[in-house]
N, C-alpha and C positions, 0 to 999 in steps of 0.2 A: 679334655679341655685343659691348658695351661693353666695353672694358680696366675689370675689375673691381679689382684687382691689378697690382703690380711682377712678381710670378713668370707671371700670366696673358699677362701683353705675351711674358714672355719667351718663353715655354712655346711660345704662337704664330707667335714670331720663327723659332724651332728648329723647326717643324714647316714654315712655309712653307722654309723652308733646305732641308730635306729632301725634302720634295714639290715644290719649281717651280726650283731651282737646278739651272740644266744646266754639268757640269762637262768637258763636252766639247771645248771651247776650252782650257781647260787639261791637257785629255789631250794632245791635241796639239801643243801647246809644248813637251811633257814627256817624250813619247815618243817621241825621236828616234835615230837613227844614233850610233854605233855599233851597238849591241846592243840592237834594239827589243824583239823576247821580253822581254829582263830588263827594260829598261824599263816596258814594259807589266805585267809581273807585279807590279813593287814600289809602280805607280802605283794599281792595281786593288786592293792590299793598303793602301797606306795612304788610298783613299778607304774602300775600307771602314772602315778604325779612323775614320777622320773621323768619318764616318756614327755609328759606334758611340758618340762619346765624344759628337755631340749628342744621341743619342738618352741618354745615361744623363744630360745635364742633364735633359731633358725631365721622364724617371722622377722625379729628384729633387724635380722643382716639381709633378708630381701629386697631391699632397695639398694644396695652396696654391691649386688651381685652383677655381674658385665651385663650388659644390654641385650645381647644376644644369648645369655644362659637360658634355659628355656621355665624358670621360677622366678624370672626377676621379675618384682612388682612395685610400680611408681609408688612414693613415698604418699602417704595419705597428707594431707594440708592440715 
């Protein structure tokens, strides 16, 4: 699909981030000795929020997205 839009580039930017970014390389930089458990818990916690906070850009450019994209969702009132 052609970049119809500024929010449409983005929107797709966020979703390839999400679906093909392996962040597994940086698990393991990350998760190291002393205390891996805790490591691992707080890395697993803030890829999640990661995760989260692209996806609520995403949400916010669904109504920006072409008409015909098949995420596009009418603006809430």
């Amino acid at each position: 699909m052609r970049a119809k839009t500024i929010p449409h580039v983005e929107y797709e930017i966020f979703q390839h981030i999400l679906d093909e970014i392996d962040i597994s390389m940086v698990k393991e930089k990350m998760v190291v000795e002393p205390r891996i458990d805790k490591a691992e818990e707080r890395f697993d916690k803030g890829a999640e929020s990661a995760a989260q906070l692209i996806q609520n850009m995403m949400d916010r450019r669904r109504h920006k997205l072409p008409f015909d994209h098949p995420d596009f969702k009418e603006k809430e009132a």
